[in-house]
N, CA, C and O atoms as a GROMACS GRO file, in nm:
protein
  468
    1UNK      N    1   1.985   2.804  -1.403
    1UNK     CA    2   2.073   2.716  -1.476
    1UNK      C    3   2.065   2.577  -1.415
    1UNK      O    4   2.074   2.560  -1.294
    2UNK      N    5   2.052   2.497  -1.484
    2UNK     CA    6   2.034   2.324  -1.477
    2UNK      C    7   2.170   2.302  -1.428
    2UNK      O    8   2.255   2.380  -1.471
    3UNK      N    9   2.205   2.214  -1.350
    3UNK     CA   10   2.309   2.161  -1.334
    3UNK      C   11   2.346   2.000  -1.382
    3UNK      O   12   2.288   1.897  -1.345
    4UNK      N   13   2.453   2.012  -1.467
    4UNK     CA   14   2.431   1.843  -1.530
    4UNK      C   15   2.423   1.720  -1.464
    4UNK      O   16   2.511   1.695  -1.382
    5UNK      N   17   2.315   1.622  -1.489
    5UNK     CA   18   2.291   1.509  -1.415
    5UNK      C   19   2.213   1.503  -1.326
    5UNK      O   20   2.198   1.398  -1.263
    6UNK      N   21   2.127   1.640  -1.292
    6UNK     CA   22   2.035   1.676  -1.192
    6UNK      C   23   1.912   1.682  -1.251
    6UNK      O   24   1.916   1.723  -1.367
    7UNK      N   25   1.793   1.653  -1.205
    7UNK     CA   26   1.648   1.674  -1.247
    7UNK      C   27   1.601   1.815  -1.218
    7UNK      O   28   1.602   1.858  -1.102
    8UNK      N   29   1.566   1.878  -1.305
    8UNK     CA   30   1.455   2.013  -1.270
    8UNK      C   31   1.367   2.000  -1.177
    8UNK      O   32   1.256   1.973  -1.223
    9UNK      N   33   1.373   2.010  -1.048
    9UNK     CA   34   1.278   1.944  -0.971
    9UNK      C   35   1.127   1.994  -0.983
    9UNK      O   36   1.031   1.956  -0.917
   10UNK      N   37   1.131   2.078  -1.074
   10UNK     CA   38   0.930   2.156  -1.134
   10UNK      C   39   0.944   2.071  -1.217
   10UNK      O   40   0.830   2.058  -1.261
   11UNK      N   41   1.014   1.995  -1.275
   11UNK     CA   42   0.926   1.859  -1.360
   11UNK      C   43   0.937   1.700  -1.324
   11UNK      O   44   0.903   1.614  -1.405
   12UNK      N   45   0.994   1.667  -1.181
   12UNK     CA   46   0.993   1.548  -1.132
   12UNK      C   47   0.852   1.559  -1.104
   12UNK      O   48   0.801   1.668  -1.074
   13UNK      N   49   0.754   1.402  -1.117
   13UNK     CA   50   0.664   1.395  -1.078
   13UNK      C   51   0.643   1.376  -0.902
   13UNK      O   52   0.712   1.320  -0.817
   14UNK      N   53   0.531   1.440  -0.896
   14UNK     CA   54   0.508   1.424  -0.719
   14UNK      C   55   0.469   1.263  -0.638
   14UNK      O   56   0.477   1.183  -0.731
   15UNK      N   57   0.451   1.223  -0.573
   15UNK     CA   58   0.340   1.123  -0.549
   15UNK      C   59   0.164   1.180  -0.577
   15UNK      O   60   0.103   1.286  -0.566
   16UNK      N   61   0.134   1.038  -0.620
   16UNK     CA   62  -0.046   1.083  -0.671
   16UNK      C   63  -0.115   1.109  -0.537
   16UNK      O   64  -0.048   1.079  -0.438
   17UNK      N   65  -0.197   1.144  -0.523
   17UNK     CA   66  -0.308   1.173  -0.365
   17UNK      C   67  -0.372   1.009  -0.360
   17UNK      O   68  -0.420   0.981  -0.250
   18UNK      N   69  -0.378   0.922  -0.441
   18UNK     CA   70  -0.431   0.780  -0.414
   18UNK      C   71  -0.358   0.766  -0.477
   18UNK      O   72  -0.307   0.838  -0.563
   19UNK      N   73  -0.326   0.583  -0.415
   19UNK     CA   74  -0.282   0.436  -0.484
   19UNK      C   75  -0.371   0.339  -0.480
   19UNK      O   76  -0.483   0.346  -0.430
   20UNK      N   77  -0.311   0.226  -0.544
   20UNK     CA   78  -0.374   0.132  -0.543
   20UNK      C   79  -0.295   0.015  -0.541
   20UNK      O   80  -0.203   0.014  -0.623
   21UNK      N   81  -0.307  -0.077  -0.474
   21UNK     CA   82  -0.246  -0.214  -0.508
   21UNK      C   83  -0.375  -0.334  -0.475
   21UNK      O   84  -0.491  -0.314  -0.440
   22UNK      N   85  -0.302  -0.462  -0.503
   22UNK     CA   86  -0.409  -0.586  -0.552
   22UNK      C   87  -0.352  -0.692  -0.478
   22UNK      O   88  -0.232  -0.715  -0.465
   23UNK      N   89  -0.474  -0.774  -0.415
   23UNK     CA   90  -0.439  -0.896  -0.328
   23UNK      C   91  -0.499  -1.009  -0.418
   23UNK      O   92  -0.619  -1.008  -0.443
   24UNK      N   93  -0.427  -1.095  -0.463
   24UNK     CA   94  -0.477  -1.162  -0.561
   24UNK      C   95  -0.451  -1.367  -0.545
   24UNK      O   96  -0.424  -1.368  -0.425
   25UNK      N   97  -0.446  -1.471  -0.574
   25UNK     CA   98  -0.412  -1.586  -0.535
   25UNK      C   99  -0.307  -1.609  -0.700
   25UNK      O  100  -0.337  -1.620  -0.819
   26UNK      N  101  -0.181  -1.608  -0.625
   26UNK     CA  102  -0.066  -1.646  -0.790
   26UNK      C  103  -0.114  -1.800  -0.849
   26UNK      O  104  -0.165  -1.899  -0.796
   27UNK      N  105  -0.071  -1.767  -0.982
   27UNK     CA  106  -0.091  -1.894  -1.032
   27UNK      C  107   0.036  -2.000  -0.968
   27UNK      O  108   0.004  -2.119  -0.973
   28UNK      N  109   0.164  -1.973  -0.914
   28UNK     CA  110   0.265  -2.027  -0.859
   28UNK      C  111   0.241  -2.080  -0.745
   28UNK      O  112   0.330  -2.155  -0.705
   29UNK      N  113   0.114  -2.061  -0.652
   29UNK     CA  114   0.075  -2.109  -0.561
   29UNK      C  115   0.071  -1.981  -0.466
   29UNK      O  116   0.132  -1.888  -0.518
   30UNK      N  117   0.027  -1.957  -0.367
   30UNK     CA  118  -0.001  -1.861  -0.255
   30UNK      C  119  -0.052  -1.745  -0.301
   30UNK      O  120  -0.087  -1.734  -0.418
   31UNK      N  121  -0.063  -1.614  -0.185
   31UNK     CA  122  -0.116  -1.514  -0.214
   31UNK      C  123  -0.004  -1.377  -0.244
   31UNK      O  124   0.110  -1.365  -0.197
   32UNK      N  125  -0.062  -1.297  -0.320
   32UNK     CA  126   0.057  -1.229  -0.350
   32UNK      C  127  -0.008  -1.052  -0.321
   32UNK      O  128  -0.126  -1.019  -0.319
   33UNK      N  129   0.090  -0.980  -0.306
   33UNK     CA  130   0.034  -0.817  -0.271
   33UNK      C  131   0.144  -0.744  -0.391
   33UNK      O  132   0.267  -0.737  -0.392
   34UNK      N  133   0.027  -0.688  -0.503
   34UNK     CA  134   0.085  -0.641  -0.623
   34UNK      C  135   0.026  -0.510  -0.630
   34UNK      O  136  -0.091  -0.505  -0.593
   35UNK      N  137   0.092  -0.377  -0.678
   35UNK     CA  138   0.228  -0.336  -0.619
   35UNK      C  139   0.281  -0.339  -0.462
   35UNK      O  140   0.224  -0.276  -0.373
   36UNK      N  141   0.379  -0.408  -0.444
   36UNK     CA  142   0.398  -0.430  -0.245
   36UNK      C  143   0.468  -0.300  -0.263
   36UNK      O  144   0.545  -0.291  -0.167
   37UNK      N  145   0.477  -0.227  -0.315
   37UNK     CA  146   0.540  -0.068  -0.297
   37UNK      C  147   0.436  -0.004  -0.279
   37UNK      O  148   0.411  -0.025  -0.398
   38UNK      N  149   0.303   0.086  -0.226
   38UNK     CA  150   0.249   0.192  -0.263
   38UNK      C  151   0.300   0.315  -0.239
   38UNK      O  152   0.370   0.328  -0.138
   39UNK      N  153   0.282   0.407  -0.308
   39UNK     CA  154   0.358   0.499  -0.273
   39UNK      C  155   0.284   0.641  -0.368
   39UNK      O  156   0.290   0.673  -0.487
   40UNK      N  157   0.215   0.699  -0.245
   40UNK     CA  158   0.113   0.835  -0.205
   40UNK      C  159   0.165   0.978  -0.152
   40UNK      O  160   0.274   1.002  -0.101
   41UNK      N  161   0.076   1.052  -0.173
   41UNK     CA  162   0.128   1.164  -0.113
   41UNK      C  163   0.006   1.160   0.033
   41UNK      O  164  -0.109   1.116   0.032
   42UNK      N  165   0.093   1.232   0.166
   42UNK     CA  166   0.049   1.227   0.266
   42UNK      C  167  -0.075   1.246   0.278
   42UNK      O  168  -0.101   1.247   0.157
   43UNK      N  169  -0.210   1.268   0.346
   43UNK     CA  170  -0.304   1.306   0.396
   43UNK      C  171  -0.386   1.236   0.226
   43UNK      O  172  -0.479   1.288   0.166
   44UNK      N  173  -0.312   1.108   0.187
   44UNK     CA  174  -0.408   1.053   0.079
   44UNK      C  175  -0.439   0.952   0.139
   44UNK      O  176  -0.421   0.925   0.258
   45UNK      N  177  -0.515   0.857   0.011
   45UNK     CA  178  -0.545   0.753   0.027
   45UNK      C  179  -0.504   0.610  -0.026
   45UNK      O  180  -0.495   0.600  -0.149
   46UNK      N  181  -0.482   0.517   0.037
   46UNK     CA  182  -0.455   0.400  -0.053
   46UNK      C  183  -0.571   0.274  -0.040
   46UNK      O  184  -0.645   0.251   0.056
   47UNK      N  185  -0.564   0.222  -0.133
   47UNK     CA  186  -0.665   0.188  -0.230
   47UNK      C  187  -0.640  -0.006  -0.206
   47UNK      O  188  -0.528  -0.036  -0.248
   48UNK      N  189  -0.711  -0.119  -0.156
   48UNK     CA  190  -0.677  -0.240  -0.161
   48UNK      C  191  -0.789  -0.290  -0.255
   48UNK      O  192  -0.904  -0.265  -0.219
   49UNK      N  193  -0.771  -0.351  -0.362
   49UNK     CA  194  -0.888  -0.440  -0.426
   49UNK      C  195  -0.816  -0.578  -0.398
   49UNK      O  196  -0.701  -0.614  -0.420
   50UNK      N  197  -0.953  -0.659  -0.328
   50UNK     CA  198  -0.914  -0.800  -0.294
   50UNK      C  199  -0.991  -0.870  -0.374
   50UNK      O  200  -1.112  -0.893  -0.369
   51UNK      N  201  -0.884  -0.911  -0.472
   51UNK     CA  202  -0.897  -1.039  -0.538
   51UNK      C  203  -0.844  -1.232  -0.529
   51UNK      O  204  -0.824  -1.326  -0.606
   52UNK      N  205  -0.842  -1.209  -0.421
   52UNK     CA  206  -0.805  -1.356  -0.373
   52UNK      C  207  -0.898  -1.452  -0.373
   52UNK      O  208  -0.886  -1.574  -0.358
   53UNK      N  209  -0.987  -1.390  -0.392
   53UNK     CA  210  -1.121  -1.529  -0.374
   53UNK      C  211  -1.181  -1.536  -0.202
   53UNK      O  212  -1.296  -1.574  -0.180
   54UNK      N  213  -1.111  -1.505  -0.120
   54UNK     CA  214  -1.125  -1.485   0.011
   54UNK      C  215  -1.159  -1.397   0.072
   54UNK      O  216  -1.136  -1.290   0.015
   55UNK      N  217  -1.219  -1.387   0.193
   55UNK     CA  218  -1.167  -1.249   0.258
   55UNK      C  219  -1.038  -1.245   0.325
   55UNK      O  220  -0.974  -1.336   0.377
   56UNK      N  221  -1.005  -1.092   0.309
   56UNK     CA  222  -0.869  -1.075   0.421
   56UNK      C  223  -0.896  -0.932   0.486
   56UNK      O  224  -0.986  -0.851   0.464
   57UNK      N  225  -0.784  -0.928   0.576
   57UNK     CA  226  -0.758  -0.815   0.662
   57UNK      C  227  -0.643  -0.772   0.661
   57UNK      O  228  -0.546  -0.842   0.692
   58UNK      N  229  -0.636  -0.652   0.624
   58UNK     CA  230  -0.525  -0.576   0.618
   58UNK      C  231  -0.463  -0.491   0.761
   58UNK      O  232  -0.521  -0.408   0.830
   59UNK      N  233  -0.332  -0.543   0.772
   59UNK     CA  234  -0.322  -0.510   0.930
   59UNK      C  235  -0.208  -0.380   0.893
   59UNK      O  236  -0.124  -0.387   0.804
   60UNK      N  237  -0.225  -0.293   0.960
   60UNK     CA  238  -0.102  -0.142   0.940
   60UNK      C  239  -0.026  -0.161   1.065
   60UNK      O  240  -0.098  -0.207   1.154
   61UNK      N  241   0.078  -0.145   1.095
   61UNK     CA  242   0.117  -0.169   1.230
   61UNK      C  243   0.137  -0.033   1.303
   61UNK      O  244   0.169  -0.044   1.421
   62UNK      N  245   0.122   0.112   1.247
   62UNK     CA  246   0.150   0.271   1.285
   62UNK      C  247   0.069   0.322   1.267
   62UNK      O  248   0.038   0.362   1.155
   63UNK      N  249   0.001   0.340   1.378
   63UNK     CA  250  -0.146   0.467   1.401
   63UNK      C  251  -0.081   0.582   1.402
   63UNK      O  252  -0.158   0.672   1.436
   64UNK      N  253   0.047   0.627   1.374
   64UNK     CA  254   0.073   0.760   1.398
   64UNK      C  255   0.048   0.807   1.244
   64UNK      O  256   0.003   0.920   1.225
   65UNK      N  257   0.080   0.715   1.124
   65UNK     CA  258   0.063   0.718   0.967
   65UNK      C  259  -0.066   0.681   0.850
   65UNK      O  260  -0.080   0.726   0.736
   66UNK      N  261  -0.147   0.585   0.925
   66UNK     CA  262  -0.277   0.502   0.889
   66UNK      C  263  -0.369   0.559   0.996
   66UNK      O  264  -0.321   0.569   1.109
   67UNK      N  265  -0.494   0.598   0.976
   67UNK     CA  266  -0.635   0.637   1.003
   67UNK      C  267  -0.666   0.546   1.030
   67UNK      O  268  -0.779   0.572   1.072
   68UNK      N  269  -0.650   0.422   1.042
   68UNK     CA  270  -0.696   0.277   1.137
   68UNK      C  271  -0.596   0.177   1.137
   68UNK      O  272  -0.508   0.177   1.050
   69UNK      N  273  -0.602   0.088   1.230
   69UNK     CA  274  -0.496  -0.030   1.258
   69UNK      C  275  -0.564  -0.150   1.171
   69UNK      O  276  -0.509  -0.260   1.183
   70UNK      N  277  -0.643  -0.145   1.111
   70UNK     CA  278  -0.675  -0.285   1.012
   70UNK      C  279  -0.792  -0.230   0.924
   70UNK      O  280  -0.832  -0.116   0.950
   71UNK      N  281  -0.850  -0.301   0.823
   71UNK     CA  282  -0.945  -0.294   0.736
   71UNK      C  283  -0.988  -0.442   0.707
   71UNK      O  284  -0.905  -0.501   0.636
   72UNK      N  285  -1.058  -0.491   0.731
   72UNK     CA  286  -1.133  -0.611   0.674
   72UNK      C  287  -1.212  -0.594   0.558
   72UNK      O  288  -1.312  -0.523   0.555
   73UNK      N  289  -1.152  -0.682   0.428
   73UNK     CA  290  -1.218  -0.659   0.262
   73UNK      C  291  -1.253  -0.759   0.193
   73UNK      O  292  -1.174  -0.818   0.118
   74UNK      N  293  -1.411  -0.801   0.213
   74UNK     CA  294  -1.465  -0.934   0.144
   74UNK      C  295  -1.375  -0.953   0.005
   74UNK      O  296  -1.300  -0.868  -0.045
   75UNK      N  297  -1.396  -1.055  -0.032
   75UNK     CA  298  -1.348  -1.114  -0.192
   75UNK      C  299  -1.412  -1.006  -0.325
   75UNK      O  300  -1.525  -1.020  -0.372
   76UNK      N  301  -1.345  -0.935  -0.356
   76UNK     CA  302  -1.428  -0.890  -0.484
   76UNK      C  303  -1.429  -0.718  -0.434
   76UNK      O  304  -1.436  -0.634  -0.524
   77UNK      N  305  -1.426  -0.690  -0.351
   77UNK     CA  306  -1.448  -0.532  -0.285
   77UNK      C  307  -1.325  -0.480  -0.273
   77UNK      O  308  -1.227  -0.554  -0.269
   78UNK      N  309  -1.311  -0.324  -0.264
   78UNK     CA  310  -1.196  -0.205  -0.236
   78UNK      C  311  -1.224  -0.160  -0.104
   78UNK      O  312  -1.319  -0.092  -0.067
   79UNK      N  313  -1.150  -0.196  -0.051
   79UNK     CA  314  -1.073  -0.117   0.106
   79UNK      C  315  -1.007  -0.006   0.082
   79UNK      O  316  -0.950   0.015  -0.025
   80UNK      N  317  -1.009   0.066   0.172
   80UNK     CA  318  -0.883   0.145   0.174
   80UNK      C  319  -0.871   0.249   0.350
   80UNK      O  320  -0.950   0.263   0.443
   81UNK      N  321  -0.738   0.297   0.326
   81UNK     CA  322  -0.741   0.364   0.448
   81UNK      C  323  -0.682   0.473   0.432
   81UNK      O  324  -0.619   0.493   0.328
   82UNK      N  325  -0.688   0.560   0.523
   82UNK     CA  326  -0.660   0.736   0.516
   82UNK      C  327  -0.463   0.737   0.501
   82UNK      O  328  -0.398   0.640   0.539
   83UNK      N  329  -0.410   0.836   0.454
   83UNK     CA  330  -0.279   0.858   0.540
   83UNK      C  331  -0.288   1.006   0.593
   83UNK      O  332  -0.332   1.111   0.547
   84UNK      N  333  -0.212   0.956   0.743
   84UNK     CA  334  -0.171   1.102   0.830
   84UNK      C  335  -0.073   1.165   0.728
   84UNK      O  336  -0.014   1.121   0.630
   85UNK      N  337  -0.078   1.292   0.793
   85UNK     CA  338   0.055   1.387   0.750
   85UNK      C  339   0.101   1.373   0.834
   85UNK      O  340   0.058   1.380   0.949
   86UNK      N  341   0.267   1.334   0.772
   86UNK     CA  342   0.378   1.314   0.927
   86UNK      C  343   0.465   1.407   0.876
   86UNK      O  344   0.432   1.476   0.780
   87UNK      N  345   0.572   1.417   0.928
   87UNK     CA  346   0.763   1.473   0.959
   87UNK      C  347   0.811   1.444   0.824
   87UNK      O  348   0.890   1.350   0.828
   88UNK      N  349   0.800   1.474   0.750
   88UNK     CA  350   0.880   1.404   0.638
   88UNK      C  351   0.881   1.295   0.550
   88UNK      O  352   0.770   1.273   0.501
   89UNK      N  353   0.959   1.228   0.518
   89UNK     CA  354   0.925   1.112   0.443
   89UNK      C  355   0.869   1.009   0.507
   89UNK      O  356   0.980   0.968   0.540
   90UNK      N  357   0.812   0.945   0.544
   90UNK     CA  358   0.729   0.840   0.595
   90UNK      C  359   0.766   0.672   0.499
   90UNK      O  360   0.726   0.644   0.386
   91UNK      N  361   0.839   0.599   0.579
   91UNK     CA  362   0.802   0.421   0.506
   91UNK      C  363   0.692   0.321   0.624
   91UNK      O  364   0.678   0.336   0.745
   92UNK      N  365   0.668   0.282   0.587
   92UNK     CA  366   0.592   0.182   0.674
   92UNK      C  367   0.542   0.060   0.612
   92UNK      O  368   0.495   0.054   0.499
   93UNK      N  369   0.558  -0.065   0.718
   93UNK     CA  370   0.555  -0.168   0.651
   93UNK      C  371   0.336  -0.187   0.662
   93UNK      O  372   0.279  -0.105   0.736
   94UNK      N  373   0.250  -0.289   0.589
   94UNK     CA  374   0.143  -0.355   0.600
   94UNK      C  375   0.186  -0.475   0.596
   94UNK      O  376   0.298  -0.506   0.555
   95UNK      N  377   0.066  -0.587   0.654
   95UNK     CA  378   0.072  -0.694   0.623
   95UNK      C  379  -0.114  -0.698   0.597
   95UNK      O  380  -0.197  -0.616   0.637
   96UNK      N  381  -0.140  -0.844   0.507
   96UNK     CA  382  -0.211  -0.874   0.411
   96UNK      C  383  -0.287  -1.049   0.485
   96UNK      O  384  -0.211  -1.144   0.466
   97UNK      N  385  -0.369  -1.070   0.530
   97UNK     CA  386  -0.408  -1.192   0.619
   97UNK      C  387  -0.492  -1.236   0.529
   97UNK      O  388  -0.590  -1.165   0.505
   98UNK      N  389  -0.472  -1.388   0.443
   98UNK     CA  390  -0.601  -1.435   0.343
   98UNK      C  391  -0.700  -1.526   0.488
   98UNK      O  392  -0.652  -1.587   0.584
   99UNK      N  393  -0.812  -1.508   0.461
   99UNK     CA  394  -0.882  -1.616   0.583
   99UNK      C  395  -0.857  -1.757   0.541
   99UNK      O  396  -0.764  -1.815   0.596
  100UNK      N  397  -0.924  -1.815   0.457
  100UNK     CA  398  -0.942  -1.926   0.369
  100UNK      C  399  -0.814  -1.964   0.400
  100UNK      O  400  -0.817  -2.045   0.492
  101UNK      N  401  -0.682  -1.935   0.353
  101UNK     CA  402  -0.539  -1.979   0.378
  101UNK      C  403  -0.514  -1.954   0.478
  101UNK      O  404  -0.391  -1.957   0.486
  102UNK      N  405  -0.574  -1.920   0.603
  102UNK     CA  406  -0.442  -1.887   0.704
  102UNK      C  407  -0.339  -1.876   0.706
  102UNK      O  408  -0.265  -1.940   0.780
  103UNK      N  409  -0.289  -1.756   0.592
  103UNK     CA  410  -0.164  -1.742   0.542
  103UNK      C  411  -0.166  -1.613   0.522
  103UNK      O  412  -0.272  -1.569   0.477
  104UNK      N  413  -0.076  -1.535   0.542
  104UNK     CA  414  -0.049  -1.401   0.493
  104UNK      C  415   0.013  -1.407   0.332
  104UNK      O  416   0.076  -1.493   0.270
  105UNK      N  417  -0.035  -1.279   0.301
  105UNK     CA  418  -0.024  -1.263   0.124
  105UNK      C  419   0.154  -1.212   0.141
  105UNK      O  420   0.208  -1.173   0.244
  106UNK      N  421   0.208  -1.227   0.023
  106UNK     CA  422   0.342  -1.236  -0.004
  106UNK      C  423   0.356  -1.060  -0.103
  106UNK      O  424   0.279  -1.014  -0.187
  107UNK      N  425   0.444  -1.018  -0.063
  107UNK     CA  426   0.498  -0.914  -0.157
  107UNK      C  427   0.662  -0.947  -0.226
  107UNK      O  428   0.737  -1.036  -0.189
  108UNK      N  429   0.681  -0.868  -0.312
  108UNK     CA  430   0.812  -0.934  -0.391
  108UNK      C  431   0.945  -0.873  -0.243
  108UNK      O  432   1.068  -0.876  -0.237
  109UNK      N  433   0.862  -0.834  -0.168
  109UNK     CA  434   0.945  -0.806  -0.063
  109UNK      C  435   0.806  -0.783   0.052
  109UNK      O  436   0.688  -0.809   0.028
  110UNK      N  437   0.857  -0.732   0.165
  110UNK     CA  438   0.771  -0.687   0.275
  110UNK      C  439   0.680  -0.593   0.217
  110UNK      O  440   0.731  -0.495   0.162
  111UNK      N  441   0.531  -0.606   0.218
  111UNK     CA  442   0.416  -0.472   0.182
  111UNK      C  443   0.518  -0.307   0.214
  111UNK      O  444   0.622  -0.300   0.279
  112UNK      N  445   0.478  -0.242   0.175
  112UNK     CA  446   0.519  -0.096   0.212
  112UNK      C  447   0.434   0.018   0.200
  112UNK      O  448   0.375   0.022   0.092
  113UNK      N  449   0.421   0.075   0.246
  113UNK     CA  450   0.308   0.213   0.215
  113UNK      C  451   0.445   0.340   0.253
  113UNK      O  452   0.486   0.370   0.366
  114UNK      N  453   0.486   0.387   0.138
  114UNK     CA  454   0.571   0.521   0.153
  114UNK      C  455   0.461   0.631   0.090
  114UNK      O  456   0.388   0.623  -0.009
  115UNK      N  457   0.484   0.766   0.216
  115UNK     CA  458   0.396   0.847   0.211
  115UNK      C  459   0.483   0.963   0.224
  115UNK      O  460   0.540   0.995   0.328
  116UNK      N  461   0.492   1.053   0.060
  116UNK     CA  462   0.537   1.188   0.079
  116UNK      C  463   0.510   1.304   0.114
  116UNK      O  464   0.400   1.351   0.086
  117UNK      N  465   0.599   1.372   0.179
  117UNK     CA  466   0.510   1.464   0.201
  117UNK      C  467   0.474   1.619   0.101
  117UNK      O  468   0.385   1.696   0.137
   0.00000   0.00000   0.00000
């Protein structure tokens, strides 16, 4: 029996095994990280296509969650990096380095990589 206002949890969707988000140069000026949410299921992958015109480097700050502490991704190419299986729900912040700007890319908030388990 359903209980009212509750989801069937056999039909909430899971997290996908890959994401993807996009480093791109806004028409508003600077660099931007679109979706700054990713959000995977553990022991996946997430996915960077850099479209900024630049190269950048993607810095993770938790080796206990990311399979490497950075990725460097010419202009035009897909990066990506592993996720660990951790304890539970997992958030963690990235940051996004354009070269050309010596500026880090902007999310509509702080980058995030949430990894379910």
């Amino acid at each position: 029996m359903k209980t009212p206002g509750h989801a069937d949890t056999q039909s909430v969707p899971m997290a996908p095994p890959s994401a993807i988000t996009y480093v791109f140069k806004s028409s508003a000026g600077g660099y931007r990280v679109r979706p700054a949410h990713v959000i995977v299921k553990q022991e996946g992958t997430v996915y960077i296509r850099n479209l900024s015109g630049s190269r950048v480097t993607v810095f993770f700050d938790d080796d206990s969650l990311f399979d490497q502490a950075s990725v460097a991704i010419p202009q035009g190419e897909l990066g990506k990096v592993g996720i660990r299986r951790g304890e539970g729900f997992q958030q963690r912040p990235f940051a996004v380095y354009v070269h050309d700007a010596k500026a880090f890319a902007q999310g509509n908030s702080h980058p995030e990589v949430i990894a379910e388990p």
